[in-house]
N, C-alpha and C positions, 0 to 999 in steps of 0.2 A: 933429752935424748942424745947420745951419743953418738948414732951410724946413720942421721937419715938420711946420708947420701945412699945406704946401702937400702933402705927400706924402697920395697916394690907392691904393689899390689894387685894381686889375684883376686879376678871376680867369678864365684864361678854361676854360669849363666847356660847351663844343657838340658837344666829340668824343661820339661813339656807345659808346667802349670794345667793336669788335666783337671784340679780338683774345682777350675777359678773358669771352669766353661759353664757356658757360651762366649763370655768377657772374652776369655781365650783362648788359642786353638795353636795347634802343634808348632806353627811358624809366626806367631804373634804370641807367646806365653806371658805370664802375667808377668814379667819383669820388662814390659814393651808397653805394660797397659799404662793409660794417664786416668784412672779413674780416684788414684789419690793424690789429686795436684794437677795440677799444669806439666810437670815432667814427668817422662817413665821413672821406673822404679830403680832401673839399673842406671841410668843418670844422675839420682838423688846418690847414689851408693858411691860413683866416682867424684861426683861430686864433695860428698863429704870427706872425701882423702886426700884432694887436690892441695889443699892447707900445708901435707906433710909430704904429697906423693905427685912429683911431676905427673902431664899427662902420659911422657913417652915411656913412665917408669909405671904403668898402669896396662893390665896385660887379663884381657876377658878372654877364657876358658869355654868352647862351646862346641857344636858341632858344624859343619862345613856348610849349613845351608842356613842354619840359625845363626852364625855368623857373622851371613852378610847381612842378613832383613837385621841385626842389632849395631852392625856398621851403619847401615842408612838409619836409621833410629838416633845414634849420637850423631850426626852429620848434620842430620836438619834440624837437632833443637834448634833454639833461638838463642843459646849459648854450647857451638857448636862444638863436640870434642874430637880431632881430627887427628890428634897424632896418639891414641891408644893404640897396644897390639893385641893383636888376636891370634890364641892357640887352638890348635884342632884338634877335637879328640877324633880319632878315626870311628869310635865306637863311644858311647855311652856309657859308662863301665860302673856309675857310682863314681864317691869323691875320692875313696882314694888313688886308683890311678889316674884320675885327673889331677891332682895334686901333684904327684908323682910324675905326672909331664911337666907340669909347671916349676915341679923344685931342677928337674933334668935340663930343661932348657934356663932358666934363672941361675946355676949353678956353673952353667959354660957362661954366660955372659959375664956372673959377677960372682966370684969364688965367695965372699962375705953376703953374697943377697940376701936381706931379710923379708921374709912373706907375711903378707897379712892378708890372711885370708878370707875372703866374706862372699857371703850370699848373695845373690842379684835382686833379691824380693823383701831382703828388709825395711821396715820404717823406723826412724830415729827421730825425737822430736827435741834432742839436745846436742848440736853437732861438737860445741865446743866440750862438753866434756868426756865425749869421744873419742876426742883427739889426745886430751891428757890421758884417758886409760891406755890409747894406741901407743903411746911415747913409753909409757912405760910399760907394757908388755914387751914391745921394742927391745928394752934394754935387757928384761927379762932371758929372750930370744937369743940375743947376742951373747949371755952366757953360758948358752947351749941346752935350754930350756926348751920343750915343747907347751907353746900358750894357748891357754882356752881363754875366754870371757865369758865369767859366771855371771847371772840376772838375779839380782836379788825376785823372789818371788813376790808377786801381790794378790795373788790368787793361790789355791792349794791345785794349779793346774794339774791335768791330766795327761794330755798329747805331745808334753814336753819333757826327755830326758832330764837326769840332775846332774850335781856334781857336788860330795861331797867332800869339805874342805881336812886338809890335817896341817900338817904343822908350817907355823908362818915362815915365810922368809925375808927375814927382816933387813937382810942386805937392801933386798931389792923390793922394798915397800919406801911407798913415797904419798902420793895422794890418797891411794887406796892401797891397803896393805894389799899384799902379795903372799901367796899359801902353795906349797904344795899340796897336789890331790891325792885323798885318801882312795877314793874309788870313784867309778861312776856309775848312774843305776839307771837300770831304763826305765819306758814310761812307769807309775806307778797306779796301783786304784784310787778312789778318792779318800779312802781313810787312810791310805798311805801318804799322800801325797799331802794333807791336812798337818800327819803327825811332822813330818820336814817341815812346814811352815813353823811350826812349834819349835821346833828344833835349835831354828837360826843361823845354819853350819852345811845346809842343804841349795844350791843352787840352780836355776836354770841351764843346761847344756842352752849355748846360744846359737853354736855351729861359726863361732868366729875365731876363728885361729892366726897367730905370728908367730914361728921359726924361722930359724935358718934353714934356706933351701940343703945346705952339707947337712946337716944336723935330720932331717927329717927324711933323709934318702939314707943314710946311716940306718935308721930306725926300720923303716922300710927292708934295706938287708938283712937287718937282723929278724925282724917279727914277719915277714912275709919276702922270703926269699926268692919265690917264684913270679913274684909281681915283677921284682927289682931286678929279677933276669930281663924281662921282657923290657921294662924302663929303659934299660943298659942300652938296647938295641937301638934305642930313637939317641943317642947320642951320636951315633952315624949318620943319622939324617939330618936333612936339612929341613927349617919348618915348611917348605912347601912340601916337601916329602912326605911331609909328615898325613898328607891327603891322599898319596898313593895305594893303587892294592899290596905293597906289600908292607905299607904300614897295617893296613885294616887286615891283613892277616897276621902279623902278629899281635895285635889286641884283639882280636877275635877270639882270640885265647884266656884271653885277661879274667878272672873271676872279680865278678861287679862285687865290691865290698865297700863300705865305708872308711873313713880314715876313723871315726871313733872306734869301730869293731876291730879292724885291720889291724892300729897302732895304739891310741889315745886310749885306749883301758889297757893296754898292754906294757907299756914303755916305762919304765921307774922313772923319766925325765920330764914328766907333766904337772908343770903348774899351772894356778888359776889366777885372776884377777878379778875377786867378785864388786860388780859394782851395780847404780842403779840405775838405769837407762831410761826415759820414754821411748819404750823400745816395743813396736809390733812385728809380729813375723806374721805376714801375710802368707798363711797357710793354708785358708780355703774361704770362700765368700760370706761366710761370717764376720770378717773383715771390715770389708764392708759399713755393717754395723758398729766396727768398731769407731773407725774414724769418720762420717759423717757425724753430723747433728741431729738427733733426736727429736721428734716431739714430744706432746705430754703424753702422749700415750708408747713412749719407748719405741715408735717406728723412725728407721733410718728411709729419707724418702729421697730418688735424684731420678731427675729427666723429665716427662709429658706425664707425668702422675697424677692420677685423680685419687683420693682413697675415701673411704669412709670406715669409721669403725674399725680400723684395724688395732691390734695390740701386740710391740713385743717384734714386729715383719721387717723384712728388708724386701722393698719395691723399686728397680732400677731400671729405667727406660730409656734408651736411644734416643729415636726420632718417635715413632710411633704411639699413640694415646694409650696409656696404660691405667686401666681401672681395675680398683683393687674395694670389695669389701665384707666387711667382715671376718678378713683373715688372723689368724691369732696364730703366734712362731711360727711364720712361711718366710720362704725366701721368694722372691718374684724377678727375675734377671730375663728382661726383652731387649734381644736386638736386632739388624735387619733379617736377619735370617735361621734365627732360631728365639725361642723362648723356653725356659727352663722354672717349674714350680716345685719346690721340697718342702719338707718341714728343714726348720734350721736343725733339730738333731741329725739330719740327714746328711747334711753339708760335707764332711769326708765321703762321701758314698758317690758324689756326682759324678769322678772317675770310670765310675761303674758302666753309664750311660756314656763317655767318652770311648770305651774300648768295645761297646756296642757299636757304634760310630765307624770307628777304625777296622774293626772287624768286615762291617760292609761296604767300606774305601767312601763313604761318604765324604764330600766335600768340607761337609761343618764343622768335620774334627780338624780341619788341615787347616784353614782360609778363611779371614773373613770376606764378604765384598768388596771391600773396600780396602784396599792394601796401598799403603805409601813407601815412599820412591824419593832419593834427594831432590829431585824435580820437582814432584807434586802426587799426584795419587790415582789409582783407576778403579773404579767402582763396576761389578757384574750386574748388569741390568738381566741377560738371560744367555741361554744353550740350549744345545741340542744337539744331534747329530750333525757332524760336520759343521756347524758354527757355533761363535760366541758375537755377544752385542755387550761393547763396556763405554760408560763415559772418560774420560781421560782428559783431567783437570794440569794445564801444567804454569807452574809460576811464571809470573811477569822477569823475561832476562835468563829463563831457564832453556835448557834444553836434552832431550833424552839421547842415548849414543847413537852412534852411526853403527846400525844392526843391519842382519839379515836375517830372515826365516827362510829355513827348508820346505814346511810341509804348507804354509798356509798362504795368501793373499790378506792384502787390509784396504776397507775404501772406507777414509775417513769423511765426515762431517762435520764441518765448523760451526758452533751453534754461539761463539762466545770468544770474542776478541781477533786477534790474529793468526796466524798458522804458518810457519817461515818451512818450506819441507825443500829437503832433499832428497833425488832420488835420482841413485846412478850418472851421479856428476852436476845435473840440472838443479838449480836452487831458485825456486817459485815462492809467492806467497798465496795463502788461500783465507779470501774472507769469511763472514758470515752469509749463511745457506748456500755455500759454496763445497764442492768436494774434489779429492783425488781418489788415485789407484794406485795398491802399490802390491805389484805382483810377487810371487813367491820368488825368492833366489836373488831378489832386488835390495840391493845397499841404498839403504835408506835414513832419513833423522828427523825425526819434528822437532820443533823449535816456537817460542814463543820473542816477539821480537818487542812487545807490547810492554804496555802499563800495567793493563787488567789480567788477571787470567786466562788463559784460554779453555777454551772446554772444546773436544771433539768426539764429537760418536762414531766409535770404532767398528765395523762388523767385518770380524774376522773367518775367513773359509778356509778349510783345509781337513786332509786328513787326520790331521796331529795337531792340537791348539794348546798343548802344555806350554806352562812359561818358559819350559828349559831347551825349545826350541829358538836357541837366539845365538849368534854369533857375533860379537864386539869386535871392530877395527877399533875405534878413536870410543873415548869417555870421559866425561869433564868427572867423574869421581870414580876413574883409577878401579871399573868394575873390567875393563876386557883384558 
């Protein structure tokens, strides 16, 4: 590879993941989940480019609230990643103007920037040859190419775009030949999609793209003018601006299109690199199934599971005892505060009952319980009018900012370790079966000074008990 000092990489990371609920919910989407692995999903993804891609030359794509909870998500793995940037889409638009923010700001940084662009919810089960196809699309790139990554098929799948290949480019074939694209086709039937297998010249659309940020805003001008007006405009902004209302009102404008619709079937400049990955797109809890382990009877089994007799099911349990029997293609998804039963043909559809969700502002499409924090994590025990009751686990050496609340009071209980608190200048410590008070409008900070964790029961009063009731002075992770 030639420019990898210019190579950067775009993650893009604004999808909601409705289709992977209960698992996940609008501010934990499945690229946050660890249910394939010990890391999230958008960890393994920067992870695997770290080889070719500084972390400070790595730059996740999301929206202003999703943002942060994916900020604290790389913060606290256990191999932490701390100097990625993050872009804000003011609006949710689809990939192409997010794209289009990322080639606009990558293009004032680095006039040569090359983008590689990837999904936040991919699985890969071969990182190093990866990397050889990334290199060489790379080069691809650099010569003014718009790159896709074709997937050889193993399946005569259905829910996957193609890309049919036409003539090679032999300059720039190296490991895997290199082709320009003849077309691309959308999803197909299954006797369609059979006859491509047959074919051999038919590939997977992967949704993984590298251009040059010049090169794909060029493209943009030409194939969608009215976008690249609107684009133009965030070149005056600064990225913090870029969260202002009069960002969000000029993408308020923006028509949500894709970069395959928008440009990538349009452009005469699109080559492929078809290759063969162990590659899942974690698209809906079917999933699931894929990467667990089987029994003999074809069920994918994790968590407090009892079954019997099932054939063919995915059963996945939290904390809570889950019996399953007799079911044959179900999906079974228990966690603290919802449970979810489909037939697997169903699995696309779960969304459906997410925008039911949403529709009634219920909780369970937003929030799990249990939501983590660079600190440590707080879990909703209960509500009501005027209060909430949460445990609040916080690491041994940790501590949360020096906050205020407007609308609410807090009187903690120590059930577990030590309790180091500030409040309005005073700095006390509080044992077990021990408490404080910490009234509304009061600067305040807990703090763990300990070994162990600590744990405190929280019960909060007020009229207003939203999280976004919170004002930061001081923050050991750079949130006020």
């Amino acid at each position: 590879m030639k420019n990898s000092k210019n190579l950067y990489g775009v993650i893009l990371a604004g999808g909601s993941g409705t289709r992977f609920w209960p698992l996940s919910r609008e501010l934990t989407p499945k690229q946050l989940l660890k249910v394939f692995g010990a890391e999230s999903l958008i960890w393994k993804t920067i992870k695997r480019l770290l080889p070719l891609v500084p972390q400070e030359q790595v730059y996740v794509i999301s929206n202003d609230k999703l943002a942060e909870e994916i900020r604290t998500s790389l913060i606290t793995e256990k191999e932490p990643f701390t100097k990625v940037g993050y872009l804000i889409e003011p609006e949710a638009r689809n990939t192409a103007p997010a794209i289009g923010l990322a080639a606009v700001h990558l293009s004032s940084v680095d006039p040569d920037a090359l983008m590689a662009v990837l999904p936040s919810d991919h699985l890969l089960g071969n990182p190093d040859e990866f990397l050889v196809v990334l290199k060489q699309a790379a080069d691809l790139a650099a010569a003014g190419y718009l790159v896709t990554l074709g997937l050889k098929p193993i399946t005569p799948e259905t829910g996957f775009g193609y890309i049919k290949l036409g003539a090679e480019l032999k300059d720039f074939s190296g490991a895997y030949p290199s082709y320009a694209v003849e077309r691309f086709v959308e999803k197909p039937d299954r006797k369609t999609a059979e006859q491509y297998m047959k074919a051999g010249d038919y590939f997977w659309n992967s949704g993984m793209f590298v251009f040059k940020a010049a090169t794909v805003l060029e493209e943009i001008e030409r194939l969608m003018p009215d976008l690249y007006g609107q684009l133009a405009q965030f070149k005056e902004l600064s990225l913090n601006e870029w969260k202002s209302e009069e960002a969000k009102s000029i993408f308020s404008g923006v028509e949500a299109t894709s970069i395959d619709y928008g440009v990538m079937e349009k452009s005469n400049k699109v080559a492929v690199v078809p290759v063969k990955l162990d590659w899942v797109d974690v698209g809906s809890l079917t999933a699931i199934g894929d990467f667990l382990e089987k029994d003999t009877r074809g069920n994918a089994i994790s968590g407090n599971v009892i079954d019997i007799d099932s054939e063919n099911s995915i059963v996945f349990g939290e904390n809570r005892l889950v019996a399953a029997l007799g079911l044959k293609d179900m999906i079974v998804i228990d966690t603290h505060d919802a449970t979810l039963v489909c037939p697997r043909e169903r699995a696309q559809d779960v969304r459906k009952i997410v925008d039911v969700l949403k529709a009634r502002k219920a909780e369970e499409y937003l929030v799990h319980r249990t939501m983590y924090r660079p600190w440590g994590s707080y879990t909703l025990l209960e509500k009501g009018p005027g209060f909430k009751i949460k445990i609040i686990e916080v690491k041994p050496g940790a501590r949360l900012s020096m906050q205020m609340h407007h609308h609410r009071s807090e009187h903690w209980v120590v059930i577990s370790g030590t309790a180091r608190v500030t409040r309005d200048g005073e700095v006390f410590d509080v044992h077990i079966n021990e408490s404080t008070f910490i009234p509304a409008s009061t600067m305040h900070r807990l703090e763990n000074p300990g070994k162990i964790p600590l744990k405190v029961i929280e019960v909060q009063n007020g009229e207003y008990l939203e999280e976004d009731d919170i004002t930061r002075t001081e923050d050991d992770y750079a949130r006020s």
